[in-house]
N, C-alpha and C positions, 0 to 999 in steps of 0.2 A: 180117284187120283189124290195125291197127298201135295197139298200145296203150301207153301212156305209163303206171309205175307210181312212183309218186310216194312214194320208202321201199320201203326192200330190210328192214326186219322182217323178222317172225314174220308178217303180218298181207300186206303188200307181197310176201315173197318166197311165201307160200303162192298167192295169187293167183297172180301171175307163172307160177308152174310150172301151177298147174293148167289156167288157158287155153292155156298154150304147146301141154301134152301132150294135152290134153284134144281142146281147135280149132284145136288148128295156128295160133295169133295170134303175131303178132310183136310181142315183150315189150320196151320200150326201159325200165332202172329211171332214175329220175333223183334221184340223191343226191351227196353232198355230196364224198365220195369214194370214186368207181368205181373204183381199182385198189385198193381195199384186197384184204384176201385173202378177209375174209367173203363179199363180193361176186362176187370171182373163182369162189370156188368155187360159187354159186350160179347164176353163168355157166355153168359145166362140169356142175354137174347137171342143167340144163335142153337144152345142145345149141345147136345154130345157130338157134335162134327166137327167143334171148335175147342184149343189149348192154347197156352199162352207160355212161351220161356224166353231163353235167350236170341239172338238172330244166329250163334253159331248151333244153338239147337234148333232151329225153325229149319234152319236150310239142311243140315245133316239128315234132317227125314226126309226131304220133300223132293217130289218127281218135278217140280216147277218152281221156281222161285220170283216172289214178285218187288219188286224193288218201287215202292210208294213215299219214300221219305220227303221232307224240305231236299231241294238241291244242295243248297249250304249242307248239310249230313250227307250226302251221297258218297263219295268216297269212301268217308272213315265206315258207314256203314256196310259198304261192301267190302272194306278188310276186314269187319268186324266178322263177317259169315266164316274163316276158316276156308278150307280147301271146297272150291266149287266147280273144280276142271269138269266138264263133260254133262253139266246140269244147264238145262233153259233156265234164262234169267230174262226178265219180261221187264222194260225200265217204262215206266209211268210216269216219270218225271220230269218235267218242262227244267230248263234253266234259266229260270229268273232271278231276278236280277233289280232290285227297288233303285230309281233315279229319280231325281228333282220333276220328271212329266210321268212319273207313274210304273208299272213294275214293265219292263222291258225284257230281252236275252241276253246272257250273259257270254255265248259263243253264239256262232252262225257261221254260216257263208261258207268257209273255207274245211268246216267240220262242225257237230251237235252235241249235243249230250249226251246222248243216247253212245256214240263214238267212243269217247272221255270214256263212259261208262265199260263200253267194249274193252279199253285199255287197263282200266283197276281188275276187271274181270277177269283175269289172264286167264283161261282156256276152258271157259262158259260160253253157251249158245247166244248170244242177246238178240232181245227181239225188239222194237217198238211197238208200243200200242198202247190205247186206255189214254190217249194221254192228250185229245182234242176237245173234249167235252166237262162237263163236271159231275161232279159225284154224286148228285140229284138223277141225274143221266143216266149215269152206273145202276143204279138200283133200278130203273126204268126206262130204258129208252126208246119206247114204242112209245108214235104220237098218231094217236086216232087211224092205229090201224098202218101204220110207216115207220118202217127200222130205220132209226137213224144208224148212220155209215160208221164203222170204225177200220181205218185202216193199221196193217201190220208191215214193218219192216224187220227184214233180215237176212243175214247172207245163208243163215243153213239151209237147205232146200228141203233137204230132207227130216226134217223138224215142223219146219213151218206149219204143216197142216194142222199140228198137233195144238198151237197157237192160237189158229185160226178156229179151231171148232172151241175152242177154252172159250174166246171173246164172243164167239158166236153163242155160246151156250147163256149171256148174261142177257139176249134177243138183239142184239145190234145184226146189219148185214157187214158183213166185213171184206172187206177187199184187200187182195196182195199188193202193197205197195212198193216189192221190190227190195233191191240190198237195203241194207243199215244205213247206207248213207244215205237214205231217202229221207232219213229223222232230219237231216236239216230241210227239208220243207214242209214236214211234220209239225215240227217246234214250231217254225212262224205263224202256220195253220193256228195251234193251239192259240195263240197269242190274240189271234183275232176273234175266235169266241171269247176270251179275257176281256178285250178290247170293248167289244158290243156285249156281253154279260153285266159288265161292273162298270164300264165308262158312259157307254152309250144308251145305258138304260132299259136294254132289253129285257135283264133280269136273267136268270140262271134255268128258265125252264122254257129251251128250245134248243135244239141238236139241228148239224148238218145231214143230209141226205144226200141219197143220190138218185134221181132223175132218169129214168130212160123213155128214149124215144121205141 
C-alpha cells in the first residue's frame, strides 16, 4: 500500500519506519523540505520503501494519507496536499493548546479536531486514530506480551476496516470507536496519557489496554 505521511517528526517518522519495516508499505513523507539532512537520514534508515517530496506530492500517490503535523500546521497543511476528494485521511493529531497549567485543548465538547480537520478536508474519508499514546508506542506497543489498545474513529463504514488492519498491522489491538465524532472523547483520552506521561511522572513507556473478563 502506498502511504503518504504528512510530517517527518517523532510522531510521522516513527510511523513511516514502522509500516515500511513492519508491511512492507511504501512510505512517501510529504514536508516542507525533503532534502534536509534530518530527512535524509530518515530515508537511509528506512531503505528503498521510503521517499521524501512535497505533501502535494506525498498525497497525489498515495492510497492513505496520514496527517502527523503540530496542530498550529494542520489546516494550511492540509490545503497544502491539493485535491484529496475520495482518499483516507487518518488525523493523528491532538489539538493542543499551551496555557499558563500546561498544554491543554484547544476545541472539545461541542466538536474535535479530528472534526475541524473533516471540514478543511472537503471530500476525504477521515479517520481518528494513533493519537492516544506516544511515539515510543508507535514503534512498539506490545508490553510483555499485551497489545496496548488503539482506537479508530469514523463515519465511512465501508473503509474502516481498511484503517483498522493499517493500526493493527503496527501490533496494537484495535477497536471501532464509532463515527468521527467520537474524536472528542478520543482527544481528552489522549490528554491524559499527556497528563500522566509528562506531568505525573510516569514517563512515556506505558500504553493503555483493554481488559476482558
Amino acid at each position: 500500500m502506498k502511504l503518504a505521511i504528512i510530517g517527518a517528526g517523532n510522531v510521522g517518522g516513527t510511523l513511516g519506519t514502522a509500516w515500511a519495516k513492519k508491511a512492507g508499505h511504501e512510505i512517501f513523507f510529504g514536508i516542507r523540505d525533503p532534502k534536509s539532512d534530518k530527512v535524509q537520514e530518515l530515508l537511509r534508515s528506512i531503505g528503498s520503501n521510503a521517499r521524501a517530496g512535497t505533501p502535494a506530492e506525498a498525497a497525489a500517490s498515495a492510497d492513505i494519507i496520514v496527517l502527523t503535523v503540530p496542530w498550529a500546521q494542520a489546516e494550511a497543511a492540509i490545503r497544502s496536499l491539493g485535491d484529496i476528494k475520495g482518499k483516507i485521511l487518518i488525523d493523528v493529531i491532538n489539538p493542543i493548546a499551551m496555557g499558563p497549567g500546561g498544554p491543554g485543548l484547544e476545541v472539545g465538547h461541542t466538536t474535535s479536531g479530528a472534526e475541524k480537520v473533516q471540514g478543511w478536508a472537503a471530500g476525504a474519508s477521515v479517520f481518528k486514530a494513533l493519537n492516544t499514546t506516544g511515539a515510543g508506542n508507535m514503534a512498539n506497543p506490545v508490553f510483555h506480551g499485551v497489545k496496548s489498545v488503539m482506537f479508530v474513529a469514523g463515519d465511512d463504514d465501508a473503509r474502516k476496516k481498511t484503517v483498522l488492519d493499517l493500526v493493527g498491522e503496527l501490533g496494537f489491538e484495535t477497536i471501532d470507536a464509532g463515527p468521527l465524532r467520537t474524536a472528542r472523547l478520543l482527544e481528552p483520552h489522549a490528554m491524559l496519557w499527556i497528563h500522566l506521561a509528562l506531568v505525573r511522572g510516569l514517563g512515556r513507556d506505558w500504553a493503555f489496554s483493554i481488559v476482558r473478563r
